[in-house]
C-alpha positions as CSV (number, residue, x, y, z in Angstrom):
1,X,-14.1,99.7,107.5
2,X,-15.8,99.4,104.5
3,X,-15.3,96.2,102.3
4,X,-15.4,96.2,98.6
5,X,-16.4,92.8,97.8
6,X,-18.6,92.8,94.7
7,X,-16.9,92.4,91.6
8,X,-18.4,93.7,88.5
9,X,-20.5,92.7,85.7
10,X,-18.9,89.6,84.3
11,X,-19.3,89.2,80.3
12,X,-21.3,86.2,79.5
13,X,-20.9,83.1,76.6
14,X,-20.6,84.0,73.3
15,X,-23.1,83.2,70.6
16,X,-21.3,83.4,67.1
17,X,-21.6,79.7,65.7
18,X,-23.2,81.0,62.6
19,X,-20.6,79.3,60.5
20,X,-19.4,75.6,61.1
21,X,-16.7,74.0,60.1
22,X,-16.2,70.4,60.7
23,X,-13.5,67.8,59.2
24,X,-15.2,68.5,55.8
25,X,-14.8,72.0,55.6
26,X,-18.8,72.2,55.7
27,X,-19.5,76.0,55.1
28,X,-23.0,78.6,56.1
29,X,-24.9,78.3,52.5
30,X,-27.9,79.7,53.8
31,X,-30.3,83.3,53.6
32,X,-28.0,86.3,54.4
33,X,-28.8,87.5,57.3
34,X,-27.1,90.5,59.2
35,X,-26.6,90.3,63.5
36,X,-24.4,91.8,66.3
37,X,-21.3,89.3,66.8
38,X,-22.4,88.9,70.2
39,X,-25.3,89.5,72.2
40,X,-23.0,91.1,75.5
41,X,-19.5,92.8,75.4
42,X,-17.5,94.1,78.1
43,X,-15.3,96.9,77.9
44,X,-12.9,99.0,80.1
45,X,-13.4,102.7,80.1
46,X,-9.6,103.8,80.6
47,X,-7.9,107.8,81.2
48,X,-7.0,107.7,77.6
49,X,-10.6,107.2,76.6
50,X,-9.5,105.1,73.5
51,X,-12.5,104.0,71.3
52,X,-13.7,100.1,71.1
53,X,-15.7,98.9,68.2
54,X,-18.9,96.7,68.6
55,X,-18.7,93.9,65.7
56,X,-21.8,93.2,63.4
57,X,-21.5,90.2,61.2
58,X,-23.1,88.7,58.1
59,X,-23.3,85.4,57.1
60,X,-22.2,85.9,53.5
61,X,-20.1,88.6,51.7
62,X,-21.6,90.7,48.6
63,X,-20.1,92.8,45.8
64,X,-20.9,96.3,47.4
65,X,-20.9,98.0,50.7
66,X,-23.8,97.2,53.2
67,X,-24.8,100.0,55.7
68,X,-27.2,99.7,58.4
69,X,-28.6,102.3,60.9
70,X,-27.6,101.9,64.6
71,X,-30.1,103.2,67.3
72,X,-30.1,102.7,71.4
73,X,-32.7,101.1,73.2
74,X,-33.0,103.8,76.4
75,X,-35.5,101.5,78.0
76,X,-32.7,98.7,78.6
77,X,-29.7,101.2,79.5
78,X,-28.7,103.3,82.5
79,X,-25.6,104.9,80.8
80,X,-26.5,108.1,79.1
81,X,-25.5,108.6,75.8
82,X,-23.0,112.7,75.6
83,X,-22.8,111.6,79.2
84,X,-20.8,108.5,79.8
85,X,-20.1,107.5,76.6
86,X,-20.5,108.7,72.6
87,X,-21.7,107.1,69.7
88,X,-18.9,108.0,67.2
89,X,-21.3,106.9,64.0
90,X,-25.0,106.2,64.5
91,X,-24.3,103.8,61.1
92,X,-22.3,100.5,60.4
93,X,-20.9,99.7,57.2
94,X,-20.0,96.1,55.9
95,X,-17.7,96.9,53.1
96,X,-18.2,94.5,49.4
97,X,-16.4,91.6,50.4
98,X,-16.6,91.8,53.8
99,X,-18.7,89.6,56.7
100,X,-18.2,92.6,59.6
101,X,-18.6,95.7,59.9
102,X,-18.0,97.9,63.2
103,X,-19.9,100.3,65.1
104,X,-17.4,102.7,67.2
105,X,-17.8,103.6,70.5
106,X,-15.7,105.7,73.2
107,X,-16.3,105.6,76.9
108,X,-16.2,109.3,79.1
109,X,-13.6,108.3,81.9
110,X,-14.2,111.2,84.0
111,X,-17.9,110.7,84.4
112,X,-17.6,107.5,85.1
113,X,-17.7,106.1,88.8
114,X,-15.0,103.9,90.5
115,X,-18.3,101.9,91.4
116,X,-20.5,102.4,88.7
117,X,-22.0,99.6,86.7
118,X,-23.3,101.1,82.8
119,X,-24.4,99.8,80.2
120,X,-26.3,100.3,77.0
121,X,-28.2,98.4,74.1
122,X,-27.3,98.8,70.6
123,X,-30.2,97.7,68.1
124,X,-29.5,97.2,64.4
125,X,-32.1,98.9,62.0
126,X,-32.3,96.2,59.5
127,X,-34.8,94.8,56.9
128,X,-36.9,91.8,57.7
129,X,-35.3,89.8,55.4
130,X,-31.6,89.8,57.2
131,X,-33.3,89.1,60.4
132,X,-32.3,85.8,62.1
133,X,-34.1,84.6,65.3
134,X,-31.4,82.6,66.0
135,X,-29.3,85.7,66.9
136,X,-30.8,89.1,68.3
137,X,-30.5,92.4,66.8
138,X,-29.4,93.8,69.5
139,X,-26.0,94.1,71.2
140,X,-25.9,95.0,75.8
141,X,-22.6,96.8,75.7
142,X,-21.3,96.9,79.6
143,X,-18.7,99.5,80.6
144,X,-15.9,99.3,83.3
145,X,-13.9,102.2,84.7
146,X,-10.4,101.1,84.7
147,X,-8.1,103.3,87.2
148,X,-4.1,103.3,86.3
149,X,-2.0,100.4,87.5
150,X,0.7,101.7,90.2
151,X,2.0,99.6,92.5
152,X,3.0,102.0,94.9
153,X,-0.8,102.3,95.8
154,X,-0.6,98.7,97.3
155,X,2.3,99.8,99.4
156,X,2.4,101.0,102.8
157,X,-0.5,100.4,105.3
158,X,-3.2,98.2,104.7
159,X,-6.4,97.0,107.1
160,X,-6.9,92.6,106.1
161,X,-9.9,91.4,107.1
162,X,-10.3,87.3,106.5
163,X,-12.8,84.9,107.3
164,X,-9.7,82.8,109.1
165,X,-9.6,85.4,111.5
166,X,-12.2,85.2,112.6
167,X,-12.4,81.3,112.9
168,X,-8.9,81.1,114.3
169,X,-8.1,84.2,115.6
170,X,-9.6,84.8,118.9
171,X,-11.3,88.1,118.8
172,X,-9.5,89.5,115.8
173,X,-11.9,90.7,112.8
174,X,-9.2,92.8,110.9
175,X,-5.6,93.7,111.5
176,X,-3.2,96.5,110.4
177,X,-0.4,95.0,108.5
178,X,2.7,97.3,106.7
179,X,3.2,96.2,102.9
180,X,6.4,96.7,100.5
181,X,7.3,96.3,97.5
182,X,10.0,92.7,96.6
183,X,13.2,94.4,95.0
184,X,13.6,92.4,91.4
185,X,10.4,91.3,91.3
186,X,8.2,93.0,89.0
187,X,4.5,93.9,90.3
188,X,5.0,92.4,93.5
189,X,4.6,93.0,97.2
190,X,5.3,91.8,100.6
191,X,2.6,91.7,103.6
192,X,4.1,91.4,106.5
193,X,2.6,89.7,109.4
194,X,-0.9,89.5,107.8
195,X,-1.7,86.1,109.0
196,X,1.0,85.7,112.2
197,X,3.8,87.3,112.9
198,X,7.1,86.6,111.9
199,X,5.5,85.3,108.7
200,X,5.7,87.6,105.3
201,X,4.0,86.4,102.5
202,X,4.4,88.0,98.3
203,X,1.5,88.8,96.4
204,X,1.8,89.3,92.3
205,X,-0.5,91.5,90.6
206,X,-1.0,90.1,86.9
207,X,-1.5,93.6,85.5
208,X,-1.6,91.7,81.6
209,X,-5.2,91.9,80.8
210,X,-7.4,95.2,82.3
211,X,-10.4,93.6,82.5
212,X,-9.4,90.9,84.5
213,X,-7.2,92.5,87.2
214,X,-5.8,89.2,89.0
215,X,-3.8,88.7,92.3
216,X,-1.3,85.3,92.1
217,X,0.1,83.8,95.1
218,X,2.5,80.8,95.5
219,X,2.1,78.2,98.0
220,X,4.3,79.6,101.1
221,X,4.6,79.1,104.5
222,X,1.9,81.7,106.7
223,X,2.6,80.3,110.3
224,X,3.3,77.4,112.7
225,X,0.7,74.8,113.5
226,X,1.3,74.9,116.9
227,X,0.6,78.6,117.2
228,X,-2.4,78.0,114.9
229,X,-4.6,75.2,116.6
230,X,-2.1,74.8,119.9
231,X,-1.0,71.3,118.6
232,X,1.7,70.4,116.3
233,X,0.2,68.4,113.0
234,X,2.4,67.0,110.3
235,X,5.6,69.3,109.5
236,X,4.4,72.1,111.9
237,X,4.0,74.2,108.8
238,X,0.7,76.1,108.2
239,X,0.9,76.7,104.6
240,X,-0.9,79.1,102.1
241,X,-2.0,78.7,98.5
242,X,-4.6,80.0,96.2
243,X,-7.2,77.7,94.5
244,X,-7.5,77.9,91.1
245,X,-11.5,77.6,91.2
246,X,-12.5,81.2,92.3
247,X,-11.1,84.3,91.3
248,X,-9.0,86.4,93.2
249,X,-8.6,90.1,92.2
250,X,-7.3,93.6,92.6
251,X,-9.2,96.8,92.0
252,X,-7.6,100.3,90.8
253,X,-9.7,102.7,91.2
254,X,-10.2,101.7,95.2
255,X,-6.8,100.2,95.7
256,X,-8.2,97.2,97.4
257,X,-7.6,93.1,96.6
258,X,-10.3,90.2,97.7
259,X,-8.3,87.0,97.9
260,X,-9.5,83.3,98.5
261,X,-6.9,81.5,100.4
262,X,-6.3,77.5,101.2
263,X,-4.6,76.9,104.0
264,X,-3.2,73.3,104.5
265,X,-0.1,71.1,106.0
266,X,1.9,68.6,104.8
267,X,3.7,65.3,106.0
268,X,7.5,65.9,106.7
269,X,7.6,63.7,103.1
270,X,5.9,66.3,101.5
271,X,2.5,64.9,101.1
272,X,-0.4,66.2,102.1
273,X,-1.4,65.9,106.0
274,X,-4.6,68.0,105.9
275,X,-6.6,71.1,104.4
276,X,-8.0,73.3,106.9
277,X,-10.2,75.3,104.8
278,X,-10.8,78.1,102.3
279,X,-11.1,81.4,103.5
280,X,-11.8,84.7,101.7
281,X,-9.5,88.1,102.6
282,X,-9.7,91.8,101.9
283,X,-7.1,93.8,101.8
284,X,-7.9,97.5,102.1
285,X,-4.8,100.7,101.3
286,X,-5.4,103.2,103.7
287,X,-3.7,106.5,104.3
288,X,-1.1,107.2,107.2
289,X,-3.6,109.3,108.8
290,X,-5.8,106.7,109.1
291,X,-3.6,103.9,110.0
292,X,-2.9,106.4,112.9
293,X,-6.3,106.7,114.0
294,X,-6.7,102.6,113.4
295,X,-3.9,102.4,115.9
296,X,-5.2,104.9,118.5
297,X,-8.5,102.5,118.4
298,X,-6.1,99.6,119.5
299,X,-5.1,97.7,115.6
């Protein structure tokens, strides 16, 4: 099976401290100079191809309306402009008594790939004398194709490989677990068996920010120790949590999830007897057909 294990292009730090402000209430009282907010932006490309706006800032306000061309750089994009996305005004205005100004843009959904990474460089056609080296004038605007959230599509059957499998299952790479949805429980799902059997563990999908399309799990029981490493160690309760330090996510537009998992036992007190390790998991959707063929090949 294929695994989808690359997650896309993160946004990176912003640069906008052009204006402090300290316990004194110091303020910019410097040269006017004109910039893009940021020098990267991030945005999801959704079915309703609604338009996002690109900010452009000055340092100071003036008494009338500042407008500045906006042009793209082709030799540092791969997006094509009419193509994957529009340019709704090749201007930007700062209005008279205003610091930012916006240049709109709307993504093309349906020429965008499920896998696709595009992006494009806007570059402000200013004079010399609002140029700042400080801050570029230029803008990388990255797009993300952003599928519809149903939950349904992480129901059913569904082929988990893990790297704990294939430490501590013998001669297991992947298996073919059934998942359903948890009545009252908004967004989330039940995998049954996926680690051993008997043992069903839920899965959240944090559906509140698009661009960051996170999985949540709670710390739960995924097996016995005994059946795990043949011995019993603490509370003979193989438990499951997710760190906090990596990211674990879901994808829409492939209906897959990659998961880091810590698996660890306690003390019948509660305290902590051991961590086994940190393992990372794919979860793949899959039609019946091909669970059916999966199962013909012995899964």
């Amino acid at each position: 099976m294929k695994k989808y294990l690359e997650k896309y292009v993160a946004a990176l730090a912003i640069a906008t401290a052009f204006v402090g402000c300290t316990q004194d209430h110091i303020v910019y009282n410097g040269p006017s100079h004109i910039m893009f907010s940021d020098t990267l932006y991030q945005y999801a490309v959704e079915q309703d191809n609604k338009i996002f706006s690109v900010p452009v800032s000055a340092t100071e306000t003036t008494d009338y309306d500042r407008t500045f061309a906006v042009e793209i750089d082709e030799r540092q994009s791969n997006a094509v402009e009419g193509l994957h996305y529009r340019i709704l005004d090749n201007t930007v205005t700062i209005k008279a008594g205003e610091t930012v100004g916006n240049v709109m843009v709307q993504g093309v959904y349906d020429n965008i790939g499920a896998t696709d990474s595009l992006g494009f460089t806007l570059r402000l056609v200013i004079p010399d004398e609002y140029q700042w080296e400080l801050y570029k004038d230029y803008a990388h605007v990255v797009m993300q194709k952003a599928c519809p959230f149903d939950i349904n599509n992480f129901t059913g059957w569904c082929i988990v490989t893990s790297t704990y499998y294939s430490q501590y299952l013998n001669n297991v790479s992947s298996r073919l677990i059934r998942t359903e949805l948890v009545a009252d429980e908004p967004n989330t799902i039940l995998l049954k068996d996926i680690y051993y059997d008997g043992y069903d563990l839920k899965l959240k999908f944090n559906t509140d920010n698009v661009l960051e399309p996170k999985v949540e799990m709670d710390s739960q029981v995924a097996g016995k120790t005994g059946e795990a490493f043949g011995t019993i160690y603490g509370d003979g309760k193989l438990r499951i949590s997710q760190p906090s330090i990596y990211t674990s996510y879901y994808n829409t537009c492939q209906n897959y999830v990659l998961q880091y998992i810590t698996m660890s036992v306690q003390n019948k007190d509660g305290s902590l007897f051991g961590t086994v390790g940190t393992y990372v998991t794919v979860m793949e959707w899959i039609s019946d057909a091909e669970a059916e063929k999966l199962k013909e090949e012995g899964y």
